[in-house]
C-alpha positions as CSV (number, residue, x, y, z in Angstrom):
1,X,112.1,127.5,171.4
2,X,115.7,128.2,171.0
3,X,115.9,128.4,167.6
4,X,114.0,130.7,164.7
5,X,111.9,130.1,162.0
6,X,114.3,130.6,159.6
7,X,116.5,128.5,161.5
8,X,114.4,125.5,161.9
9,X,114.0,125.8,158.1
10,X,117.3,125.6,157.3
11,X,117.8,122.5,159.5
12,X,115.2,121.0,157.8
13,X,116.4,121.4,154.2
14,X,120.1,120.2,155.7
15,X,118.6,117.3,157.3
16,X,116.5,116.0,154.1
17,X,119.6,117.1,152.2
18,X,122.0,115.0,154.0
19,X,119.4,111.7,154.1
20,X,119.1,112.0,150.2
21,X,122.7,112.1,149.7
22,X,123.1,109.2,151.5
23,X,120.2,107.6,149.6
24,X,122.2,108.4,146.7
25,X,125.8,107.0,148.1
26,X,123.5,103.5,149.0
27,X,122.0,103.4,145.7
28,X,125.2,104.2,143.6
29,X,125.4,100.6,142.4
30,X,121.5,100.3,141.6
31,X,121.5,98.8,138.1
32,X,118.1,100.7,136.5
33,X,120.1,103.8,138.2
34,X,123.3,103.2,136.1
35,X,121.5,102.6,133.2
36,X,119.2,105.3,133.4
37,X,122.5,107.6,133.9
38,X,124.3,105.6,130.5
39,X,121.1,106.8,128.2
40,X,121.2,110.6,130.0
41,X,125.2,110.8,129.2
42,X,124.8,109.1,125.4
43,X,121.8,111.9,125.2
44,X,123.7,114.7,125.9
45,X,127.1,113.5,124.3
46,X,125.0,113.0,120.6
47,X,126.7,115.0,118.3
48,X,123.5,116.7,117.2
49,X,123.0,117.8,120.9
50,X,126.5,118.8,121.5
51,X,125.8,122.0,120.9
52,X,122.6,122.3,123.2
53,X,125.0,120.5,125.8
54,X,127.7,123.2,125.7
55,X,125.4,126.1,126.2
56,X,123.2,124.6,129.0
57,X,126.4,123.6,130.8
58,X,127.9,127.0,130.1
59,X,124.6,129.2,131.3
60,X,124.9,127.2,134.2
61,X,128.6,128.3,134.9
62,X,127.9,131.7,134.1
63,X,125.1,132.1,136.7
64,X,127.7,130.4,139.3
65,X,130.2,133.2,138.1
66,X,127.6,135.7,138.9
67,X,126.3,136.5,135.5
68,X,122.8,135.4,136.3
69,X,120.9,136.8,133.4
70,X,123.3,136.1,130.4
71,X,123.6,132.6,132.0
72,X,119.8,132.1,132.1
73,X,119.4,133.1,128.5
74,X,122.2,131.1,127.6
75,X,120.1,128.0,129.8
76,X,117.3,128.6,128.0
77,X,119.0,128.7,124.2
78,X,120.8,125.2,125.3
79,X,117.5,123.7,126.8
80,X,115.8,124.4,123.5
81,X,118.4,123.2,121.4
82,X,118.2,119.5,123.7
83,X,114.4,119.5,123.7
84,X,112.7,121.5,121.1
85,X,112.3,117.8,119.5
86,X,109.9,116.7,122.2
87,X,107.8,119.9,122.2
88,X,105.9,118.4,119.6
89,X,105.2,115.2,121.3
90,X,104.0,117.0,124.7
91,X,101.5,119.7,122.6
92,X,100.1,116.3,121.0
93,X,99.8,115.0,124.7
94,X,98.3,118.0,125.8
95,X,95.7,118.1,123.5
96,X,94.2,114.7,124.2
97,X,93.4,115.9,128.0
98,X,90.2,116.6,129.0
99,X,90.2,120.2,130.1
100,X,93.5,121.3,128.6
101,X,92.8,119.9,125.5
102,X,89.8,122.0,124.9
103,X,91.6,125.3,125.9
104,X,94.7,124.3,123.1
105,X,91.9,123.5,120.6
106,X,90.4,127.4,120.8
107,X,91.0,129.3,117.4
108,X,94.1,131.0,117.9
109,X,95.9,128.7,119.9
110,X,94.9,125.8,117.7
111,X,96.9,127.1,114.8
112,X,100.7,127.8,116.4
113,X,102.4,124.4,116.7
């Protein structure tokens, strides 16, 4: 075959690439879609999150600027400023499953929350 592994790979991910963008052009106008985007915008624009908001969005422009690991750790301050809240929920979640419920429920674990 004419072209490489590596090559065929990379076609691969353009071609997928390219047919979800133009999913995403044809389903621009989906109502559930726009909705769903209104509640993520009003989520991040809370004032309580703004914070969270700026830092996430900022980590994210320093690892574009080629600061990769202040930018991470500035990520991962603003991701647990938006979702610390729901860590609580998920632990509770993941104590009710079979198998992963038992491991959360052995002495040490049980008692950090």
């Amino acid at each position: 075959m004419w072209l490489s592994d590596a090559q065929k790979i990379g076609v691969a991910l353009t071609t997928f690439g390219g047919l979800f963008m133009l999913l995403g052009v044809m389903l621009f106008f989906d109502g559930a879609l726009l909705a769903l985007g209104n509640k993520t915008f009003y989520f991040f624009a809370r004032k309580q999150k703004l914070r969270g908001t700026v830092c996430f969005i900022g980590g994210i422009l320093l690892v574009f600027l080629k600061w990769p690991f202040v930018g991470v750790i500035v990520e991962t301050f603003g991701f647990l400023n938006l979702f610390g809240d729901f860590f609580p929920v998920i632990l509770t979640f993941l104590r009710q499953l079979p198998f992963i419920g038992n491991l959360l429920q052995l002495p040490y674990i049980r008692d950090t929350e």
